[in-house]
N, C-alpha and C positions, 0 to 999 in steps of 0.2 A: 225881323229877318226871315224872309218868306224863302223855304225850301224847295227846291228844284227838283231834287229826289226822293221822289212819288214811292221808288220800290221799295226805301228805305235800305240800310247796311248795319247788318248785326255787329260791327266792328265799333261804330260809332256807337254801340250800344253800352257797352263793355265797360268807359268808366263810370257810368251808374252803377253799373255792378263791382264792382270795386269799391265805390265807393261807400254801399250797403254791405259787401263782403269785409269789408275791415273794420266799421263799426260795430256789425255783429261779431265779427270771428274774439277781437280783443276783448268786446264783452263778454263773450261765452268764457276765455283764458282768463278772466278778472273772477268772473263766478265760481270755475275750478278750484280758483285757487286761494278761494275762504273768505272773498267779501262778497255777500249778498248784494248789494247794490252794485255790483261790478259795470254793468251794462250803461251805470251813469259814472262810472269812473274816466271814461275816456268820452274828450268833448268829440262829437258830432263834427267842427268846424274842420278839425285834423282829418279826420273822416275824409271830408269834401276837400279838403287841399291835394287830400295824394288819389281822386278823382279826377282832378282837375288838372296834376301833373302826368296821368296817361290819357285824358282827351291830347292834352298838348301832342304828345308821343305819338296817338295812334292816328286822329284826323287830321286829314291829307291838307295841307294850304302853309302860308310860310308863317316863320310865327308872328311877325307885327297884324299879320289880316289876323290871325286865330287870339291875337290876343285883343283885338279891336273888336273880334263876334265877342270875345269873354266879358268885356268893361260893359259893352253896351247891357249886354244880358244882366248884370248886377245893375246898372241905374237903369232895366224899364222901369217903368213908370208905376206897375203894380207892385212891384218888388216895393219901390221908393215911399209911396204911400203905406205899404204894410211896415217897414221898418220905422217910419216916424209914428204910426199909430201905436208901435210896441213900444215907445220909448215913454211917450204918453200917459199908457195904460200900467206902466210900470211908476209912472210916477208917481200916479194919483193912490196906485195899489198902496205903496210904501208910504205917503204922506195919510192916506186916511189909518192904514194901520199903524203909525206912529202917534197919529194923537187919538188912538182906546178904540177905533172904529168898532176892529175885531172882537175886543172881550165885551164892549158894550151890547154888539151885534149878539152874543154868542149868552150872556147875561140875560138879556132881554129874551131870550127866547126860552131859556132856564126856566125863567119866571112865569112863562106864560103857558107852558106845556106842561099838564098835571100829572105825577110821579108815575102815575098806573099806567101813562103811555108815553115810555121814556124812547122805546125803542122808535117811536113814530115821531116823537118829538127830534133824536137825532138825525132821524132822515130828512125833516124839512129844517132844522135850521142850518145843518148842513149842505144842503139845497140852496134855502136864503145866502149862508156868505159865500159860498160856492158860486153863486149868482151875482153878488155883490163884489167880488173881491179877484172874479176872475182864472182864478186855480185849484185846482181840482187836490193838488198835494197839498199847498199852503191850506187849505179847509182841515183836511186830515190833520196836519199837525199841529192845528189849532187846538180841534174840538177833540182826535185821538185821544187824551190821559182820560179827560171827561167821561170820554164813552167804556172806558174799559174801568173808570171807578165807578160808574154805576153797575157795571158787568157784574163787578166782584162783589160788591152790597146787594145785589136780589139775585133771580134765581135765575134773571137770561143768561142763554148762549153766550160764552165771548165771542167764537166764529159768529155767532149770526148780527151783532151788536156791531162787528167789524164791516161785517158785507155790510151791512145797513149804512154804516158812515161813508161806505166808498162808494153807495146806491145815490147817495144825498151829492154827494162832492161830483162825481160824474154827469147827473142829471143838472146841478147849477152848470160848473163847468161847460157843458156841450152847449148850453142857452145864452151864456154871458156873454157879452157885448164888450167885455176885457180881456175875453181870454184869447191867447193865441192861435188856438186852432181855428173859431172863431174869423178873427182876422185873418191868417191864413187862407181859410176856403171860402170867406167871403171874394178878397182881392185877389186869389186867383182864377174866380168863377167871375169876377167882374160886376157882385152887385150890391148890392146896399143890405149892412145887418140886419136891420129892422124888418127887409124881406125875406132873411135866411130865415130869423126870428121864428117869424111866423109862419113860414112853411113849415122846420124845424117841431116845432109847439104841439102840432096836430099830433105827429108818433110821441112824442116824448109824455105828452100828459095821460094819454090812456095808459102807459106803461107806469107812471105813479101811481094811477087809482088802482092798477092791479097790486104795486107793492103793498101799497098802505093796507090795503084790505089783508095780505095776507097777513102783514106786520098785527093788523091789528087781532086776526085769529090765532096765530103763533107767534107772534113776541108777546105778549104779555106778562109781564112777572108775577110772579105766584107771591111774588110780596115784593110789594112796592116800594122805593126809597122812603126816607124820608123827607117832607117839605122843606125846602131850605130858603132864605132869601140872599138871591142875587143881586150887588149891587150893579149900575148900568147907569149911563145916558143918554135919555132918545135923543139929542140933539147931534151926539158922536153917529147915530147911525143916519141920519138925514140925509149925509153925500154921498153913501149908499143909491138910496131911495133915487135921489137928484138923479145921480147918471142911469140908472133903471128907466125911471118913468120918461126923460128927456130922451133918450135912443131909442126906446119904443116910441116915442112920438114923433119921432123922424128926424130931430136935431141933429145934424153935422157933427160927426164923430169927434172930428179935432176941437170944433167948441166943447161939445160934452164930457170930453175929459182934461179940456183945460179949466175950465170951468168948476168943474168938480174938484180937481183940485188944490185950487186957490178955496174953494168954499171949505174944504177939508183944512188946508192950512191954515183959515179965518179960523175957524175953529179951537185947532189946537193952539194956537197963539192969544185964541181970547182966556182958555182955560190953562195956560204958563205948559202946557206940556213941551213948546218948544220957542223958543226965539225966532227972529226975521233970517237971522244970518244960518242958523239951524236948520229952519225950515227950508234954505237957500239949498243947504249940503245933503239935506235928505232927499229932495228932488233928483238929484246927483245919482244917491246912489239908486235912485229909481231907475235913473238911464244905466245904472251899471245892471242893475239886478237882470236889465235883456239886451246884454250887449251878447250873449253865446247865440240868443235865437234870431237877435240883428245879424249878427254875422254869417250863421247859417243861412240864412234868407239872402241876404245879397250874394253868398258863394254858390249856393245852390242855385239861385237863376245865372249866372255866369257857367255852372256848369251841363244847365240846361238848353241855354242859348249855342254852348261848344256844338252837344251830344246832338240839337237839333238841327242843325249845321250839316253838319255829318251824317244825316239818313237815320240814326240812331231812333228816334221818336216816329218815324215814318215807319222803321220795319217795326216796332214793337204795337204799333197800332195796327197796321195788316195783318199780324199775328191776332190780338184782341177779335178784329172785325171777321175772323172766322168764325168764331162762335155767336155776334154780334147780328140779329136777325130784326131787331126794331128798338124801341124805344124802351120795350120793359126789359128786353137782356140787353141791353146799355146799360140800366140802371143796376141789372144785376152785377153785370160788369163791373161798375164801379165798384160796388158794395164791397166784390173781392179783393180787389186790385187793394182797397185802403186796406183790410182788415189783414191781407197776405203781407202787405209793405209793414203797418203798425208790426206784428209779429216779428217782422225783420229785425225791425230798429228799436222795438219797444218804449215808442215813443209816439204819439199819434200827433203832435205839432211839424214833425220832421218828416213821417208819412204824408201827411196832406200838402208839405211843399213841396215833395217830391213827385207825388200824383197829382196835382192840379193843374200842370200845364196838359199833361197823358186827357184827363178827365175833360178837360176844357175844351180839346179837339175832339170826342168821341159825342161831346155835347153838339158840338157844330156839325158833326156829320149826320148826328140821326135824330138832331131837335130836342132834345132831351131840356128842357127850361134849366138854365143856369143857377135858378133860384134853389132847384131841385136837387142839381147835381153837388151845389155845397152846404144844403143840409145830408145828403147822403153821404159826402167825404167826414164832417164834424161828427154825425151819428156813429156810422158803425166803426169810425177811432175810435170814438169813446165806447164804444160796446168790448174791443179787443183789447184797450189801451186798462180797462179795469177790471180784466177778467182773466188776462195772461199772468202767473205767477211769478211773472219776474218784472213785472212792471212796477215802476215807483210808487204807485199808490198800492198795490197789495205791499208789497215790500215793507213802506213805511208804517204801514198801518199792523203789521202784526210785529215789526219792531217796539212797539212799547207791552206785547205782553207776556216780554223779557221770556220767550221762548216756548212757553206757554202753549201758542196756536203757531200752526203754519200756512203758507198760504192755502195749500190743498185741502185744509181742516175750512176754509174761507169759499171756496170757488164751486160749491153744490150751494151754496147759500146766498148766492148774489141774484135774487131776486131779479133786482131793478135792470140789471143787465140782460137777463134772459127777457123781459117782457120788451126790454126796449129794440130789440135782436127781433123778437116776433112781430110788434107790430111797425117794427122797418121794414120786414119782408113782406108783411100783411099788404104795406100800401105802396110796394109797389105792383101788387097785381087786383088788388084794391085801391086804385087811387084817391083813399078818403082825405089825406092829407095835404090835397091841389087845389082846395077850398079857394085859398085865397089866390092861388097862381092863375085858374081858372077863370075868377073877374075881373084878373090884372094881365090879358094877353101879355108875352114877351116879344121885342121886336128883336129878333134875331137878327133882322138883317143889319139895323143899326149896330147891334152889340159885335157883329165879325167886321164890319167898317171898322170900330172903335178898336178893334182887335187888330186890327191888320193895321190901322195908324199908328201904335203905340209900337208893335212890331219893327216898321221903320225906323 
């Protein structure tokens, strides 16, 4: 749906703002009023409905045209692919973690990281199922009691044992090929994970050799647990590895985690964890476990397609392109735009669908590689999205130590955030991270055809 109105109209803007105004506002009244996770008490979907009930309201056309821009905009084509990829990615999540993926995954690394670097040990295997498993919270709440019963047996930090697991969970999360932010800013940037992957990789890996180094100067305990034996099976983590190594290797995403999860349900059904008809219903509830971010994602392009309709996205990017002088305050541009949105909504999967179409035209105006622009939306989400105190990962993460720590006892100690924060910024005025964008020219001009077709 190609826009007429260049000057853009603050009017058409409005139910965006609304829509992030009542998200946040009822989670701020949920926080008040004595539950720390307030901010995930009210779904996001509701959010976007009574958005999408003052587009109707304020942009100008009759409503069967404004509700034909609305339909269209829920089934484009990027929206449609990122919704069956979450459905996917939830299934194989839920089928591997049903037949032991997780504790074997989480066992296995027990076993293999020696007592005196416990604190190092939880930031990469936290990494690994983070990486594996696609969620940054579901890692937390796996590995969480873990990390805070070693807390309490030696002489680490609980605050810094905590940052360290949400340092681990963050850093997989931001890389995984299942997670939805992920998907998100790959299909609304338009390109292939394995590309985000690796652009992505360059910042994120010097900001773990800075953690670990420190981890390994200051976490160390001054008395080290005791040896234990974890039991575990490598064969439960292999569909792990499968969809890892097969999406770095270019494999077709829909294969790679169909695949994955029939090898995951081989699995579990050779060792009795589950039946055929089981296995059947647990898939299921794989498609339920993202049916809030399906739905978000289809309402949210339906309320994006309204808002851009209506001049709404034209003035909010004239406004942007004031400050916007080339390619590297593009990039700074974005950086904020995610980091200001994640804070909105304390949610960095719901930030990036909401800035990826904003981010996607600012790319087309000042060249900015695509590849570039949805590692920069996944990055500095995940730098705000684990570093806000009110976000589900601090939240969860100091809820097991039953009051113990607060977040603020947690967020001078988040390492892995701060380094990933500096060497985001590092490259982009240091381009050391274009490594591979650089041998891999982008054809923009195919990629705004491809844009402007799907658009129709």
């Amino acid at each position: 749906m190609e826009n007429k109105n260049k000057k853009g109209n603050f009017l058409a803007l409005v139910p965006f703002i609304v829509f992030i105004a009542t998200y946040l506002g009822i989670g701020i009244m949920l926080v008040r009023g004595g539950d720390p996770m307030g901010f995930y008490g009210f779904k996001a979907p509701i959010a976007v409905i009574v958005g999408i009930i003052v587009a109707f309201f304020l942009i100008k056309g009759s409503i069967d045209d404004k509700f034909d821009i609305f339909v269209k905009g829920c089934g484009d084509e990027n929206i449609i692919i990122m919704c069956i990829i979450y459905l996917l990615a939830g299934a194989f999540s839920t089928v591997a973690g049903a037949m032991g993926g997780v504790e074997s995954t989480v066992n296995l690394g027990l076993s293999i990281i020696p007592p005196g670097l416990i604190t190092v040990g939880i930031f990469i295997i936290a990494s690994f199922l983070a990486l594996a498993t696609g969620t940054s919270v579901g890692t937390i709440t796996a590995l969480g009691p873990i990390a805070i019963g070693f807390a309490s047996k030696t002489t680490i930090s609980m605050p810094l044992i905590i940052a360290t697991l949400i340092g681990g969970a963050m850093f997989g999360d931001n890389l995984s090929i299942i997670s939805d932010t992920t998907i998100a800013a790959t299909r609304t940037q338009g390109v292939e994970m394995r590309d985000k992957f690796r652009t992505n990789i360059a910042m994120a890996v010097p900001a773990v050799i800075v953690t670990i180094i420190l981890l390994l100067i200051f976490g160390r305990p001054e008395v080290a647990p005791a040896a234990q034996v974890y039991e575990y099976n490598f064969i439960k983590v292999v569909p792990y590895l499968f969809v890892l190594i097969a999406a770095i290797a270019g494999m077709n995403v829909f294969m790679v985690l169909t695949l994955g999860t029939i090898l995951a349900g081989g699995i579990g059904i050779f060792y009795g964890e589950f039946a055929i008809i089981e296995y059947t219903n647990i898939i299921f509830e794989g498609f339920n476990g993202m049916f809030e971010i399906f739905l978000l994602s289809l309402l949210t392009g339906g309320l994006a397609a309204l808002v851009t309709h209506g001049g709404g996205l034209d003035w909010l990017l004239n406004k942007i392109k004031g400050f916007i002088k080339g390619s590297k305050s593009a990039e700074i541009g974005i950086a904020l735009i995610t980091m200001l949105t994640d804070a909105a909504t304390a949610n960095n999967t719901v930030a990036i669908i909401i800035d990826g179409p904003i981010v996607r035209n600012i790319c087309e105006e000042y060249k900015v590689d695509p590849r570039r622009s949805a590692s920069l939306l996944d990055t500095f989400g995940a730098v705000m999205q684990g570093f806000i105190p009110y976000g589900a990962q601090l939240l969860m993460a100091v809820q097991f130590t039953n009051g113990q720590v607060s977040p603020f006892d947690v967020m001078p100690l988040l390492w892995y955030q701060f380094a990933l924060a500096f060497f985001a910024i590092l490259s982009i005025f240091i381009p050391f991270a274009n490594g591979y964008i650089n041998k891999h020219p982008w054809d923009f001009e195919k990629w705004q055809l491809k844009s402007e077709s799907s658009a129709k």
